[in-house]
C-alpha positions as CSV (number, residue, x, y, z in Angstrom):
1,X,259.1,136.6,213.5
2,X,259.1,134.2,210.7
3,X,259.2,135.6,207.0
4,X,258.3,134.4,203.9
5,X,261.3,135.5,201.8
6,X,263.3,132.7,200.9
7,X,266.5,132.7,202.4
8,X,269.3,134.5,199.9
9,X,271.6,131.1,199.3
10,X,268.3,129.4,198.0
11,X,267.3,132.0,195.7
12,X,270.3,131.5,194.3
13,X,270.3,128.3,193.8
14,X,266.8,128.2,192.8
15,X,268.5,131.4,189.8
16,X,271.0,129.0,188.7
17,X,268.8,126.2,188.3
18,X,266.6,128.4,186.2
19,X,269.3,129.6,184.2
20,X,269.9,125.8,183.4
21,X,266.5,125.7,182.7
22,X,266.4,128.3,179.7
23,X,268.7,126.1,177.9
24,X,266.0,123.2,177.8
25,X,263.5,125.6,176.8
26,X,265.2,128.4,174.8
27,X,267.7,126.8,172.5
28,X,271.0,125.2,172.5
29,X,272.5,129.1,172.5
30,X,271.6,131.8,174.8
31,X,273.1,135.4,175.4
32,X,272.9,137.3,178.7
33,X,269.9,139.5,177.4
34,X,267.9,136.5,176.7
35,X,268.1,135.0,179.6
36,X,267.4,138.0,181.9
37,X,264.1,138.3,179.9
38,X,263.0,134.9,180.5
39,X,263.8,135.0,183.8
40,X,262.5,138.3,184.8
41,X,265.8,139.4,186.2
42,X,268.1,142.6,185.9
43,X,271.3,142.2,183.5
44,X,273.4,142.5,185.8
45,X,272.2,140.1,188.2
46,X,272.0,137.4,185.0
47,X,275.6,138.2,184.2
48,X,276.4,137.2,187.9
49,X,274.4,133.6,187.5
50,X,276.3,133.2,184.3
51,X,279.5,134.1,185.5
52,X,279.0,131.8,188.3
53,X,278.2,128.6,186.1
54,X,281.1,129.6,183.8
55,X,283.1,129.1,186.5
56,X,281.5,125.8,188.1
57,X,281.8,124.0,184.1
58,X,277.9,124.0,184.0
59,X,277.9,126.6,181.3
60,X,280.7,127.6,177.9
61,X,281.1,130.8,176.6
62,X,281.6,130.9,172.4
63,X,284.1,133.8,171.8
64,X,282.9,134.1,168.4
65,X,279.3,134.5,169.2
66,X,279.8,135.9,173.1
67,X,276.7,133.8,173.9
68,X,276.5,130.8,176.3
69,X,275.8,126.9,176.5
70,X,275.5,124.1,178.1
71,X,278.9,123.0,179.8
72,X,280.7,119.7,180.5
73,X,279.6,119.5,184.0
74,X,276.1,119.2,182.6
75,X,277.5,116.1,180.7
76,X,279.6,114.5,183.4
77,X,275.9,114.8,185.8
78,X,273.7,113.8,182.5
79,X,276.7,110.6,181.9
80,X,276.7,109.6,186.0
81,X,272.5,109.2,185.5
82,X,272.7,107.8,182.9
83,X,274.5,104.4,184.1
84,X,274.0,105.0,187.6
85,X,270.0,104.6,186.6
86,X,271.0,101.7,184.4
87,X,269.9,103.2,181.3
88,X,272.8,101.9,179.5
89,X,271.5,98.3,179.9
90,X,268.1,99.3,178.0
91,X,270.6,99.9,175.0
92,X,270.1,96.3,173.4
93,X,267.0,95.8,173.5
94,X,265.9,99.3,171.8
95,X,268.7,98.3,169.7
96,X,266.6,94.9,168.6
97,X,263.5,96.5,168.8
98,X,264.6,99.5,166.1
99,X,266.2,96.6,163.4
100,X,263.0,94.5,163.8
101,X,260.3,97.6,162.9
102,X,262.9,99.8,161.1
103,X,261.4,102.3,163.6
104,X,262.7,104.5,166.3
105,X,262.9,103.4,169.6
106,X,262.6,105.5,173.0
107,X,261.6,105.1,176.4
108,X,260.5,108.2,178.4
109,X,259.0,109.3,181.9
110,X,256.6,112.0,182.9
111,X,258.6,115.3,184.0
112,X,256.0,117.6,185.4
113,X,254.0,118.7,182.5
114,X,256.0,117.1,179.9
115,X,256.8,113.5,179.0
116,X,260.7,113.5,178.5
117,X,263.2,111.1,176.5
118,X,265.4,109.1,178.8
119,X,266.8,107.0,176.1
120,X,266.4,106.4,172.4
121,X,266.0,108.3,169.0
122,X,263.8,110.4,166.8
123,X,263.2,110.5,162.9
124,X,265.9,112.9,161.9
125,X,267.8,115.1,164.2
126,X,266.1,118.3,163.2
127,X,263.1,116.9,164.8
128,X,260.8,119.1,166.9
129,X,259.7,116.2,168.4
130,X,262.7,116.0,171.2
131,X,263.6,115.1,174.1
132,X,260.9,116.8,176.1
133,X,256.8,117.3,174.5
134,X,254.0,118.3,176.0
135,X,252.1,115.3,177.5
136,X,249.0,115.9,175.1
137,X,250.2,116.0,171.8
138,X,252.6,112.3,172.0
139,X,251.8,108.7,172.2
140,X,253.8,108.9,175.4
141,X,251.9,111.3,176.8
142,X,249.2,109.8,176.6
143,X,250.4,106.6,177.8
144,X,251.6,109.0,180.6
145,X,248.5,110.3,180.9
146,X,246.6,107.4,180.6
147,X,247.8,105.5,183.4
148,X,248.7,108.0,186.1
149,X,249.1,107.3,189.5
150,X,246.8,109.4,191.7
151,X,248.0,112.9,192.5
152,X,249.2,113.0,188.5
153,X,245.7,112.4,186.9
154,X,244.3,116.4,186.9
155,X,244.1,117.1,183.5
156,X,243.1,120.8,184.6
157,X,246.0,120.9,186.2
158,X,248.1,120.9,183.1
159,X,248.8,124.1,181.2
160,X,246.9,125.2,178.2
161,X,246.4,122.3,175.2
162,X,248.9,124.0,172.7
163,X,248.3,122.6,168.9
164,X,251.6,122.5,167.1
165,X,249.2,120.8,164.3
166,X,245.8,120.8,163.0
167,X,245.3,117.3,164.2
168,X,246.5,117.6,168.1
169,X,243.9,117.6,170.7
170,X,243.0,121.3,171.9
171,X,240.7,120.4,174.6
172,X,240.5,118.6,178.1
173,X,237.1,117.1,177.4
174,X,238.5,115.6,174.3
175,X,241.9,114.4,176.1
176,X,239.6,112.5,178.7
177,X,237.6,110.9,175.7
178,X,240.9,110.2,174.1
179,X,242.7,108.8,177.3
180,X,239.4,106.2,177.8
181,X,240.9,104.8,174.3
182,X,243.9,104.7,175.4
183,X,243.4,102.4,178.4
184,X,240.7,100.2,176.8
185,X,243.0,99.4,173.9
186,X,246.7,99.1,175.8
187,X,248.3,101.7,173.7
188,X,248.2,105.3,172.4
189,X,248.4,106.8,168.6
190,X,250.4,109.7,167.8
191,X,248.9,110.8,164.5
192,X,251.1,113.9,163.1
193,X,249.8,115.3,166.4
194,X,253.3,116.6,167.5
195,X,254.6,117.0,164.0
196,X,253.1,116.7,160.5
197,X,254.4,113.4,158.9
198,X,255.0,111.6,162.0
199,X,253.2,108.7,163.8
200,X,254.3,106.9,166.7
201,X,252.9,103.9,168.8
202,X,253.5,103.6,172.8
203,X,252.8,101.3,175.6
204,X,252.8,101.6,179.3
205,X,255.8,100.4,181.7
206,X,254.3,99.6,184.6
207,X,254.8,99.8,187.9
208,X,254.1,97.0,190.2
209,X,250.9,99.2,191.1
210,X,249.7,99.2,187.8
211,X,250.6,102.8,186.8
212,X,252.6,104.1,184.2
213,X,256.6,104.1,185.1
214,X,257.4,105.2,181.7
215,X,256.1,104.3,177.8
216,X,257.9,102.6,175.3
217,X,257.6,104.7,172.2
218,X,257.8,103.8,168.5
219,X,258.5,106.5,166.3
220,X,258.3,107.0,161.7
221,X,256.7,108.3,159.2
222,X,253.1,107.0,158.1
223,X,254.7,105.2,155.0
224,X,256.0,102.8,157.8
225,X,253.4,102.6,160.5
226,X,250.4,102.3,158.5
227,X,246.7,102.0,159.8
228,X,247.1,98.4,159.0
229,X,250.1,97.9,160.5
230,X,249.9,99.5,163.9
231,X,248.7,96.3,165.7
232,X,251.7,94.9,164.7
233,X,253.8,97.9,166.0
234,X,252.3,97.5,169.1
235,X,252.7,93.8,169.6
236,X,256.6,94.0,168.7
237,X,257.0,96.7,171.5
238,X,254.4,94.5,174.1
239,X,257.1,91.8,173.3
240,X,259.6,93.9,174.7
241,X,258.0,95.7,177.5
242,X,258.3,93.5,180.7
243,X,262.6,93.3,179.5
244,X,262.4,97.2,179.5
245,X,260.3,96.9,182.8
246,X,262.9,94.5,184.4
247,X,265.8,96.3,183.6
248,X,264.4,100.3,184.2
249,X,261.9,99.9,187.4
250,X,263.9,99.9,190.8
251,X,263.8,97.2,192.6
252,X,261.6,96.6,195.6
């Protein structure tokens, strides 16, 4: 008879891939305890996972510290995507696109509940504003959001609206109100939504389908992108957006 339980080679795998997956979430630096406790697992059978990635080069041990990161296998993968995909070609015209506004310049894609950073910077390193945001609280997001293809659209479907500020949205019934702006203007506005002193401007990179590939994102403070200046933010990333689209959407 057929059972349910998953066979024990990919519960391991799905393990290790979760372990991975607490460095994303967690913090550049984890120690055994704190990874058993986010995964729900026994010590010991954390230590085993560990041990195991140790050994593969997807995770370092610091002797000073006896805790765990990140290893060089997890850069060689991250390198191979990165100009296998092509990204490197995108380079240049971020590049112009940063001297001409003085602004940061990303380009990110929807990862399931999260709109993550494929290429480009933030204001300040310290940001908490990374590489991966929730979808509701970014310009990205939204742009995301906003032009979903079908099967991606369910805004009940995403987890609950955390506020990181006073001025993020909180509720779905106010993200749908907010994501009609969106589309009727082109663009979205991140307001200090995702952090206090930041505003950003993003466009869609569309597919041939019309929905959104990924979102061009332009990123300061609020002495830069004014209200009276965020047309003009806008246009200088429209400018740019069928070179990114050229270069990032595969070919068909």
């Amino acid at each position: 008879m057929a059972t349910s339980a998953a066979p024990t080679g990919a519960q391991a795998v799905r393990r290790a891939l979760g372990v991975l997956q607490c460095f994303a979430h967690l913090g550049p630096e984890l120690g055994v305890t704190d990874i058993a406790k986010a995964m729900d697992l026994p010590i010991s059978t954390a230590h085993r996972l560990v041990l195991t990635l140790v050994a593969a080069g997807f995770l370092a041990r610091d002797p000073d510290t006896a805790r765990y990161r990140l290893g060089t296998t997890v850069a060689e993968l991250g390198q191979l995507h990165y100009f296998q995909h092509g990204l490197h070609r995108l380079e240049p015209v971020l590049s112009q696109l940063s001297r001409a506004t003085k602004a940061s310049a990303s380009i990110s894609v929807r990862s399931g509940h999260d709109a993550l950073v494929l290429i480009g910077g933030t204001v300040g390193a310290e940001s908490s504003d990374g590489i991966r945001t929730p979808l509701h609280s970014t310009a990205m997001g939204k742009v995301l959001l906003a032009w979903a293809p079908p099967g991606e659209d369910d805004l009940d479907a995403l987890p609950d609206l955390v506020r990181p500020t006073e001025r993020t949205i909180g509720d779905r019934a106010e993200l749908r109100a907010e994501l009609v702006k969106v589309r009727a203007a082109g663009y979205a506005l991140n307001d200090g939504e995702s952090e206090t002193g930041i505003r950003s401007v993003s466009v869609p990179v569309l597919d041939s389908d019309g929905f959104s590939y990924a979102a061009l994102t332009l990123r300061a403070t609020p002495e830069l992108i004014t209200y009276d200046r965020v047309r003009w933010f806008v246009d200088q990333a429209l400018t740019r957006v069928d070179r990114v689209a050229a270069l990032l959407l595969p070919s068909r």
